[in-house]
TORVO-460751 format. One record per residue (C-alpha): x, y negated, z; residue in one letter. Coordinates in steps of 0.05 Angstrom, whole numbers. Each point is the difference from the previous one (the first is absolute). Layout:
BEGIN
TIKOL      u      v      w resn
TIKOL      X      Y      Z    A
...
END
This chain:
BEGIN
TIKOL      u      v      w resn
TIKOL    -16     31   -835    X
TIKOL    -48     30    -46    X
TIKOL    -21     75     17    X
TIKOL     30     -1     61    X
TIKOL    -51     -8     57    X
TIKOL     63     -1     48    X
TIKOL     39    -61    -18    X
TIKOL     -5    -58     43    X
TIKOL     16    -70    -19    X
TIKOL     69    -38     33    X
TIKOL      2    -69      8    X
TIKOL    -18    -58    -35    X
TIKOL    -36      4    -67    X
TIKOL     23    -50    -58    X
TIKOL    -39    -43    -46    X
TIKOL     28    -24    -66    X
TIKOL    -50    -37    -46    X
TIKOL      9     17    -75    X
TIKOL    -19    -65    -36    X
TIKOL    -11     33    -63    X
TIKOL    -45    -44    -46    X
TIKOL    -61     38    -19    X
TIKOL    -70    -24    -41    X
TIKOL    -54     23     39    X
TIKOL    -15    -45     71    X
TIKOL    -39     61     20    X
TIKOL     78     26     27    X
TIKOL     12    -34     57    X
TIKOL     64     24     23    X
TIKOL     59     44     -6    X
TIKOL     45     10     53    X
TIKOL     51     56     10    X
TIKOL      5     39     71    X
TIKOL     57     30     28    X
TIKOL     26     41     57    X
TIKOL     23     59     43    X
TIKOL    -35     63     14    X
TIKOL     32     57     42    X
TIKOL    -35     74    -21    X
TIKOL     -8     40     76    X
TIKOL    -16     56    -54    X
TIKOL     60     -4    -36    X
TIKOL     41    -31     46    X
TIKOL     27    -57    -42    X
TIKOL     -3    -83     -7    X
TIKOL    -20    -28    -68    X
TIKOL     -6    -64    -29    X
TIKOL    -55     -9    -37    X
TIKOL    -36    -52    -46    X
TIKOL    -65    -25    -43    X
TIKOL    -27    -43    -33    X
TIKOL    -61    -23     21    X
TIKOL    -57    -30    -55    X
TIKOL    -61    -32     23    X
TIKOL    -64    -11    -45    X
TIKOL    -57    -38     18    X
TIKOL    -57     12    -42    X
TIKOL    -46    -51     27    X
TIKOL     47    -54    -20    X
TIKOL    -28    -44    -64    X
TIKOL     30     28    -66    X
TIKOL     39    -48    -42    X
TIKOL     10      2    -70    X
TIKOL     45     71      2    X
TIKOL    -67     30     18    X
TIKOL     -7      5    -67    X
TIKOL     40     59    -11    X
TIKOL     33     16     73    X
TIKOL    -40     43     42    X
TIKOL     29     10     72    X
TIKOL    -54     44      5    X
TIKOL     22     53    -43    X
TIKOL     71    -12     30    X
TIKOL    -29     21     68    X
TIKOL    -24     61    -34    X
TIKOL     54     21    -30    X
TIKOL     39     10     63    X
TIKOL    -60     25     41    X
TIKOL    -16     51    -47    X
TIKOL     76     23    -20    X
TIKOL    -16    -17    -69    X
TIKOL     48      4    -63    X
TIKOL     60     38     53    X
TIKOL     -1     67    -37    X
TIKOL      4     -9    -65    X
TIKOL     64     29     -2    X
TIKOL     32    -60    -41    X
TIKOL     49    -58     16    X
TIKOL    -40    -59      9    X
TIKOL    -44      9     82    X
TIKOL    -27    -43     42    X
TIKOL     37    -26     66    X
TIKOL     -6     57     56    X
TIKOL    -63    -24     47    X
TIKOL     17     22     76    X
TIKOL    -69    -26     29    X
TIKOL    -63    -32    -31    X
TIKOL    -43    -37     47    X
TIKOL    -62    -36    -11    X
TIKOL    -62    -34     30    X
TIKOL    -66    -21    -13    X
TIKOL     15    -75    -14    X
TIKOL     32     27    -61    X
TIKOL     80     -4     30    X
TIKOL     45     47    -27    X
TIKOL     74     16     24    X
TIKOL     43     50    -34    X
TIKOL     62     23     36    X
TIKOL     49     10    -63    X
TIKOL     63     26    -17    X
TIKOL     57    -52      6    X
TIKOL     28    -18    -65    X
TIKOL     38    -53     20    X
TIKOL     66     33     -8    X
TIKOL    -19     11    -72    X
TIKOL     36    -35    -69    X
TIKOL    -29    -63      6    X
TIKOL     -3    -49    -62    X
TIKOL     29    -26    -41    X
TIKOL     18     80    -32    X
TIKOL     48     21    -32    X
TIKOL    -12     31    -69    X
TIKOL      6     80     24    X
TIKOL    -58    -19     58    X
TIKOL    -47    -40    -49    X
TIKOL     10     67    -61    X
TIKOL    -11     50     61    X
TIKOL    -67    -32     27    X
TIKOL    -17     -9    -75    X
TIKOL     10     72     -9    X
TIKOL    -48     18     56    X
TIKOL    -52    -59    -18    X
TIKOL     -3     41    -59    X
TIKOL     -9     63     32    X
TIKOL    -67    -24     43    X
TIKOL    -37    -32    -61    X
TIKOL     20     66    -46    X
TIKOL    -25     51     53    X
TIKOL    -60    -40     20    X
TIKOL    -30    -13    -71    X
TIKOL     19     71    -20    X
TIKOL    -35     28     65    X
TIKOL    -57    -57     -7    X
TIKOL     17     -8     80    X
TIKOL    -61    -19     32    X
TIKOL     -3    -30     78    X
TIKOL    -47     -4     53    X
TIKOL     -3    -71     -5    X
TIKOL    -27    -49    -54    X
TIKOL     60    -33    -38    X
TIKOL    -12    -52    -50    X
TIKOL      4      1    -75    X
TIKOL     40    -44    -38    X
TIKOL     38    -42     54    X
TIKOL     50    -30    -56    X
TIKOL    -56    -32    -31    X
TIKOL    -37    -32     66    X
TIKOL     75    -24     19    X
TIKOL     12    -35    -64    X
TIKOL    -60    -18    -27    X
TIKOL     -3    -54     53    X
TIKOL     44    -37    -23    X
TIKOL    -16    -50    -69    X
TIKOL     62     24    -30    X
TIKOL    -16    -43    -67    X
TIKOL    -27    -57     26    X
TIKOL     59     -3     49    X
TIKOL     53      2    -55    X
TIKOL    -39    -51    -37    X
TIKOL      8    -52     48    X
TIKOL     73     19      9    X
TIKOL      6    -17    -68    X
TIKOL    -33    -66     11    X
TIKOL     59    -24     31    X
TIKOL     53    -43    -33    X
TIKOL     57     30    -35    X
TIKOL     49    -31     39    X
TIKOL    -23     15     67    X
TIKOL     50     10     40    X
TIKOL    -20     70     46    X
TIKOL    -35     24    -63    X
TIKOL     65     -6    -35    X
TIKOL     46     28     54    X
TIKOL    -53     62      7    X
TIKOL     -6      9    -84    X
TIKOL     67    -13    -24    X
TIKOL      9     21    -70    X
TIKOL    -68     38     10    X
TIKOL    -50    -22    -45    X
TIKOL    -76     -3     35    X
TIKOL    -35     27    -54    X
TIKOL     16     80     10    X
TIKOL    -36    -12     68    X
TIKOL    -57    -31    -25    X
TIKOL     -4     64    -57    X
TIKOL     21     45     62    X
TIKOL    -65    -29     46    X
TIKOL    -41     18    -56    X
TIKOL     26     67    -13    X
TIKOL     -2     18     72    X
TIKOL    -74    -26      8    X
TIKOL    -22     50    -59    X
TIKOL     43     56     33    X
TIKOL    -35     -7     65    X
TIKOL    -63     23    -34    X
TIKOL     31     46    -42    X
TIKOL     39     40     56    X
TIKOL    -72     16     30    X
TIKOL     -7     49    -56    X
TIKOL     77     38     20    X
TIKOL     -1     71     40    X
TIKOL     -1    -22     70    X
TIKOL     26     37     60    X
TIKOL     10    -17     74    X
TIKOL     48    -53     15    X
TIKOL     32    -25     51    X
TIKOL    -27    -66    -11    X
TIKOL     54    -48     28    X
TIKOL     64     43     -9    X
TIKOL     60    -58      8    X
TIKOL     63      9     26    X
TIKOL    -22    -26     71    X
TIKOL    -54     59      0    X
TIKOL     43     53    -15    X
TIKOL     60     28     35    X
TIKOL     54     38    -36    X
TIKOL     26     57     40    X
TIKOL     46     39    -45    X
TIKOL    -36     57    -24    X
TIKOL    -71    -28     13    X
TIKOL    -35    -66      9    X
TIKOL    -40    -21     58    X
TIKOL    -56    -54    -18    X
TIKOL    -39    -46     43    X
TIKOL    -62    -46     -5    X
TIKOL    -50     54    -33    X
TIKOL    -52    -55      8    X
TIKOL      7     -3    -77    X
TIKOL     -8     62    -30    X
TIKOL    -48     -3    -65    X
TIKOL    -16     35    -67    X
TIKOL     40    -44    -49    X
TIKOL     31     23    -63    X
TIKOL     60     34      1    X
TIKOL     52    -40      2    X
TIKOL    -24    -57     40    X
TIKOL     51     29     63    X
TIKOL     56    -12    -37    X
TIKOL    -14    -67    -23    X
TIKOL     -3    -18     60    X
TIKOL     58     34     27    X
TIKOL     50    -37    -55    X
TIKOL    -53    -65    -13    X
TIKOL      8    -15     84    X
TIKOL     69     -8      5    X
TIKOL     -7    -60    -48    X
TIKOL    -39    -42     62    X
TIKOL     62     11     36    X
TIKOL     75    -18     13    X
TIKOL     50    -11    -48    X
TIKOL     23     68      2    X
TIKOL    -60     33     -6    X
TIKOL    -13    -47    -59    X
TIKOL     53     27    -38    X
TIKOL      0     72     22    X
TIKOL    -69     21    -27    X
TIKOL     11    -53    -62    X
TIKOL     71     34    -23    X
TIKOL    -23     65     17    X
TIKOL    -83      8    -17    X
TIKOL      5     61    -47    X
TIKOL     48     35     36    X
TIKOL    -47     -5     59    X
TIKOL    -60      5    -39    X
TIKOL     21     66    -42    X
TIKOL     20     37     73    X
TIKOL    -70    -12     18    X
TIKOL    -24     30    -71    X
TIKOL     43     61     15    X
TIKOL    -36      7     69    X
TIKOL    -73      6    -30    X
TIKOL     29     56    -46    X
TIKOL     30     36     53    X
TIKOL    -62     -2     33    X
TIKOL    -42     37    -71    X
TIKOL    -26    -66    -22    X
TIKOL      8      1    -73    X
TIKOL    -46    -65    -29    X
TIKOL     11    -57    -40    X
TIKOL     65    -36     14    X
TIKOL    -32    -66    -33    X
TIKOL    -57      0     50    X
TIKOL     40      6     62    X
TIKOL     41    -58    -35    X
TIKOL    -59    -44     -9    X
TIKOL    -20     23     78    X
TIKOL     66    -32     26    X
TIKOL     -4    -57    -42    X
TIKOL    -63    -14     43    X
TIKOL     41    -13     63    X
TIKOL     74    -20    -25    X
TIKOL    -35    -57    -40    X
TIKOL    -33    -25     59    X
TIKOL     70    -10     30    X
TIKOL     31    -29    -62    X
TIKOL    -64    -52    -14    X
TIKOL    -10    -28     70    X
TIKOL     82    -28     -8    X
TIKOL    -13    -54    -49    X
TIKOL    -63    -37     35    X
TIKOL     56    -25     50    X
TIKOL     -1    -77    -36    X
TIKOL    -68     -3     23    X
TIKOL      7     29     70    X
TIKOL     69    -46     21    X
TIKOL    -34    -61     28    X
TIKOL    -43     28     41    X
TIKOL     46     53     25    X
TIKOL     39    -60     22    X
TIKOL    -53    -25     37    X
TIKOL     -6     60     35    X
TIKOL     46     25     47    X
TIKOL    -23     60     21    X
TIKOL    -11     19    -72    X
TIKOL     72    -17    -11    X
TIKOL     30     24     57    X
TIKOL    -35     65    -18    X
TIKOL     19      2    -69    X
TIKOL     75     -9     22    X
TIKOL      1     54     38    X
TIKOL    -25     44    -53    X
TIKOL     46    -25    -54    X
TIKOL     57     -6     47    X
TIKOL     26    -72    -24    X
TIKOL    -21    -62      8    X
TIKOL    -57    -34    -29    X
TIKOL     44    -44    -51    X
TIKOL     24     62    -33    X
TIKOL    -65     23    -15    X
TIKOL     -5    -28    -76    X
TIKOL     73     48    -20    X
TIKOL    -28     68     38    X
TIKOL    -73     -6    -38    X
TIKOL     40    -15    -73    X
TIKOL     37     67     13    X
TIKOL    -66     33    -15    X
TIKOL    -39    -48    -42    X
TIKOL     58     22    -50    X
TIKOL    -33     69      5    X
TIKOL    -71    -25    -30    X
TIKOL     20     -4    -74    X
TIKOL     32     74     -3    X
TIKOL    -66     33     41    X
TIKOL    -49    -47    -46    X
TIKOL     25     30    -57    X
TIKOL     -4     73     28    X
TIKOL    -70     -1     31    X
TIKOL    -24    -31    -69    X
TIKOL     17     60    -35    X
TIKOL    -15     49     55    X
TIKOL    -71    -24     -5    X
TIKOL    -10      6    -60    X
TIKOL     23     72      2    X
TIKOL    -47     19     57    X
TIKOL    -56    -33    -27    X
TIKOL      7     44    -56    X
TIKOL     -9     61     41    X
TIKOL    -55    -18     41    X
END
């Protein structure tokens, strides 16, 4: 028991390994600990838990190095960092922070396990929104600055390696009447994409130029916990200067990598979401240009919404693959064959967001 020098452990401890996917290899395991404690202080049995996340900094980076820095994640709980800010959005309580000299970390966290899990509902997603909102705002008005060195412009190093053009150029190469490519366009015509890739790829550079402001870097529904009046975030291992904005795209753009549900929760209900999170960087005295924190989540949704349609090109050798598949089954929550129908549900998103981040560009670039 925390603070209390008296309590004394009963019986067994637990293990429970969380098999939560995450990007950087440098996390080696999560596991959640449980068990008993009787206080001699206070007189009284407790049952207690954690969750227990282990970083190994020696291990060789993989591509997520990029813009994940475990690092700065140790940090942030060794130091306390980002827990008084007196708004809704704080990191996961950290019990106990150990470390050695081979460069091992282990946080002892707070147990979210018992929180809203996804997929949402459409109150938790406008909530977290809200208080997404609220950390950008009162960082960029405060011009926050930590005692660690975050990156600048994450968005950009995420998406910029990927050959968004190219990519849709060879999907495009493909016959007509393929049979995936027509189950995953439909009615869709492929030419919005291609005008989309090139409209994103100009944006990227663009957004560069937008107010920036700390960011949480990575801020999807499986980082962030929704506990009624506040939200509880995990995985700070991402936390950048991007423009404003970026946070939310991925908050509503993430959702779109994920199960049915989740699919057509953030694609029914974007602005709703979208506009709660706008009403949390007023609240918080930010008062810029709505346009430019527009453009800034168009720099993360879009990664989302793009990545769909390459799936023609990626089915053979995900068949050819099992742990690929297996893994991509799990995350989708059906079976490979019904891949081609979840993928159309947001390929039919491209031509309405082509048309808007045309325009929006050309707005911004008139202000800059």
């Amino acid at each position: 028991m925390i603070g209390d020098d008296s309590a004394t452990l009963v019986g067994d401890l637990a293990f429970a390994d969380i098999d939560t996917p995450h990007n950087d290899d440098r996390t080696i395991g999560i596991v959640k600990v449980s068990g008993s404690a009787v206080s001699v202080r206070h007189g009284s049995h407790h049952t207690w838990s954690s969750v227990v996340k282990i970083i190994d900094q020696s291990v060789p980076t993989n591509d997520a190095a990029n813009w994940a820095f475990p690092e700065n994640e140790a940090k942030v709980y060794e130091l306390g960092l980002l827990v008084d800010d007196g708004i809704r959005l704080r990191p996961a309580k950290c019990y106990l922070a150990q470390q050695n000299n081979d460069g091992l970390h282990i946080h002892w966290l707070e147990d979210l396990s018992g929180a809203p899990q996804p997929p949402w509902n459409l109150e938790q997603f406008v909530s977290t929104a809200n208080h997404l909102g609220q950390f950008n705002g009162y960082h960029s008005v405060n011009k926050t600055e930590l005692p660690i060195e975050v990156s600048q412009d994450a968005y950009f190093l995420r998406a910029s390696a990927i050959k968004w053009r190219s990519d849709y150029s060879e999907l495009m190469e493909l016959p007509p009447d393929d049979p995936i490519l027509r189950r995953v366009f439909r009615d869709t015509s492929l030419e919005p994409g291609l005008e989309y890739t090139i409209a994103f790829g100009r944006a990227l550079e663009v957004a560069k130029s937008l107010p920036h402001g700390l960011s949480f870097g990575d801020s999807h529904p499986r980082n962030l916990f929704p506990f009624g009046s506040e939200t509880v975030g995990i995985d700070w291992a991402s936390l950048t200067r991007d423009p404003i904005g970026c946070d939310i795209g991925v908050l509503i753009g993430s959702p779109l990598s994920f199960t049915e549900a989740e699919v057509q929760l953030s694609a029914r209900n974007e602005q709703e979401i979208y506009e709660s999170y706008i009403d949390g960087l007023k609240s918080s005295g930010w008062t810029g240009n709505l346009d430019h924190v527009r453009l800034g989540f168009f720099m993360q949704f879009s990664f989302y919404v793009l990545l769909t349609p390459s799936f023609p090109l990626k089915i053979e050798q995900m068949k050819k693959n099992d742990v690929r598949r297996a893994w991509a089954e799990k995350r989708f929550g059906i079976p490979f064959a019904e891949f081609p129908e979840l993928k159309a549900q947001v390929v039919e998103l491209i031509p309405k967001y082509n048309e808007e981040l045309k325009l929006l560009l050309q707005r911004v670039e008139a202000t800059l």
